[in-house]
C-alpha positions in Angstrom: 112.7 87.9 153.1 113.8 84.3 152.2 114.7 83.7 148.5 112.0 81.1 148.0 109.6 84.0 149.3 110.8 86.6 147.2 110.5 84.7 144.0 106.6 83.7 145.1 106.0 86.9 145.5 107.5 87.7 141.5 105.7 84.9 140.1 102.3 86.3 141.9 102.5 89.7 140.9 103.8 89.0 137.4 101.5 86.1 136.2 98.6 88.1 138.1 95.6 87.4 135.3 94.1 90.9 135.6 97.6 92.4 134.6 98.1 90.0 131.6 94.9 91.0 130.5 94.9 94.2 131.0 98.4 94.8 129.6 99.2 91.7 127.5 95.4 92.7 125.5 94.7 96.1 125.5 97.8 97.7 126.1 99.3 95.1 123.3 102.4 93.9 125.7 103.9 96.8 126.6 105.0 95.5 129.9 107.0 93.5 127.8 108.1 96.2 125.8 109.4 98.4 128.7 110.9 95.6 129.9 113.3 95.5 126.6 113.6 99.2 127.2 114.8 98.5 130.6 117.5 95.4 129.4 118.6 98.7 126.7 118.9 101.6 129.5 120.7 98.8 132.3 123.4 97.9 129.5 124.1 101.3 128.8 124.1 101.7 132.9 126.9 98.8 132.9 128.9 100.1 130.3 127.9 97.6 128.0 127.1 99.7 124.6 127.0 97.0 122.1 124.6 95.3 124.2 122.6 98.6 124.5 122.3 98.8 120.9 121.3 95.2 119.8 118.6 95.2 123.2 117.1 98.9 121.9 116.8 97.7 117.8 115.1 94.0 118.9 113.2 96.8 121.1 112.1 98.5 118.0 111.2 95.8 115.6 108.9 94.4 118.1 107.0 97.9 117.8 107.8 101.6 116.2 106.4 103.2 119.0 109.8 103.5 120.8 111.5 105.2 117.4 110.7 108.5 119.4 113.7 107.5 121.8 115.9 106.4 118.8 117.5 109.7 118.2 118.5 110.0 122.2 120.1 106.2 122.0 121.7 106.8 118.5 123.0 110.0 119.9 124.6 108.5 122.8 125.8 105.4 121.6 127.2 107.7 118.7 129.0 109.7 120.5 130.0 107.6 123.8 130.7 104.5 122.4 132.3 105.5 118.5 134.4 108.2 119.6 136.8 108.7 122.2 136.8 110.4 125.1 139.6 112.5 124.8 139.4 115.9 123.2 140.0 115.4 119.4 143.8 116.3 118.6 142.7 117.6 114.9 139.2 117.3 114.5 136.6 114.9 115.5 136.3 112.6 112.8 140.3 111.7 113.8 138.8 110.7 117.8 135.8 108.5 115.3 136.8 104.6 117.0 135.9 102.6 113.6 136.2 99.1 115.7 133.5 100.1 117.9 131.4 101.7 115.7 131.4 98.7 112.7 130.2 95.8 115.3 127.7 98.4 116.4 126.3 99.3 113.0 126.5 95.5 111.9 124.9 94.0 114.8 121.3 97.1 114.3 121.7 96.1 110.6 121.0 92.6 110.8 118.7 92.7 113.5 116.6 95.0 110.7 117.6 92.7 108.4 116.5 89.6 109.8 113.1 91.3 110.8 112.3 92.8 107.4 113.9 90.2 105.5 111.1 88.0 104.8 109.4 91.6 103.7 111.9 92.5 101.3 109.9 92.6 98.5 106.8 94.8 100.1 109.1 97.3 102.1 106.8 100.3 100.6 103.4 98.2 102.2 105.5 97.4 105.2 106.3 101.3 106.1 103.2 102.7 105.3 101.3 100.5 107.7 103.9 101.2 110.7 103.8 105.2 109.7 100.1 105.5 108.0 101.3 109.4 107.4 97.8 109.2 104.3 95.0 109.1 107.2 96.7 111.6 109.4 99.1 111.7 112.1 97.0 111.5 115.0 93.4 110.3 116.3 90.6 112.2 117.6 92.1 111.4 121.2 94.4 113.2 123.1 97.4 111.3 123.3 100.5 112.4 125.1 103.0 113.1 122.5 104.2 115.1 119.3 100.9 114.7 117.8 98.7 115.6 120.5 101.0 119.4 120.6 99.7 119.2 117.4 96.3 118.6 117.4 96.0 120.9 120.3 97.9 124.0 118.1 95.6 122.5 115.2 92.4 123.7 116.7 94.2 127.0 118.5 94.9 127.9 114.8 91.6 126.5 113.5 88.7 128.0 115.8 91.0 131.4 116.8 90.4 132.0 112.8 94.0 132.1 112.5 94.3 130.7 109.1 95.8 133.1 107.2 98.0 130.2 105.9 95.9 126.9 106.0 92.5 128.7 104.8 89.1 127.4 106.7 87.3 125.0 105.1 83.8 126.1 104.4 80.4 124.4 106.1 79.9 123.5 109.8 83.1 123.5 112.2 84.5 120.5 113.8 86.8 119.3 116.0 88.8 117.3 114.0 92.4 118.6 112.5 92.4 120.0 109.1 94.0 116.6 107.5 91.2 114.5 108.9 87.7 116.6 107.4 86.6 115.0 104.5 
């Protein structure tokens, strides 16, 4: 296919309305989001681990969602790009690479910085909106993570009058967890 094609054929499917609406409103631009994701996992693909890094914490301060993938990419960029790859001669803190790991750390820190700066003040506020842990973990959906293992062990325990440990509240049963009866 001729290049001029090819990029018609981009500009069609990306600016397609129905898929802007559909992702870009109710999904709240996580096209956008994976593509971030994407920039993070293709840097770590080329080697680039610094690049990895900075792409994965802009990734994050756009929205908390991805912080379940943080400990994989803190873990690998950790241990791939701070320490050497050759066995440790003593112990592993002696193969620890402090020039790759302090442009690392500095670059995530200001990113933080720069996007929780102007919040500096209202840090407390801040992370109880993005991790509202006082009106429960999870919705009455099922979603397709942690909390939805949870929910789902929630009402194993809760109508299999397992509750030895988290007693039954009295009056009608629902199907709500535990945290979310009034």
């Amino acid at each position: 296919m001729e290049p001029q094609r090819r990029w018609l054929l981009v500009f069609v499917t990306v600016l397609n309305p129905g898929l802007l609406i559909v992702d870009h409103i109710h999904f709240q631009y996580n096209g956008f989001l994976l593509g971030l994701l994407l920039l993070a996992i293709a840097e770590v693909h080329r080697g680039n681990d610094l690049l990895a890094g900075i792409w994965f914490a802009i990734l994050l301060n756009f929205k908390h969602i991805f912080v379940y993938l943080a400990p994989t990419f803190f873990l690998y960029l950790l241990l791939h790009h701070c320490f050497s790859e050759r066995p440790p001669a003593k112990s592993l803190l002696s193969s620890f690479r402090t020039r790759n790991f302090l442009p690392l750390g500095t670059s995530v820190v200001a990113i933080f910085a720069l996007s929780f700066g102007p919040f500096a003040t209202q840090i407390p506020q801040v992370l109880s909106r993005l991790f509202p842990f006082k009106r429960g973990l999870c919705h009455a959906y099922w979603a397709a993570n942690f909390w939805a293992l949870y929910t789902f062990a929630d009402r194993i325990l809760y109508y299999g009058e397992l509750s030895c440990l988290l007693p039954t509240p009295p009056g009608p049963r629902h199907h709500f967890p535990r945290h979310l009866q009034s």
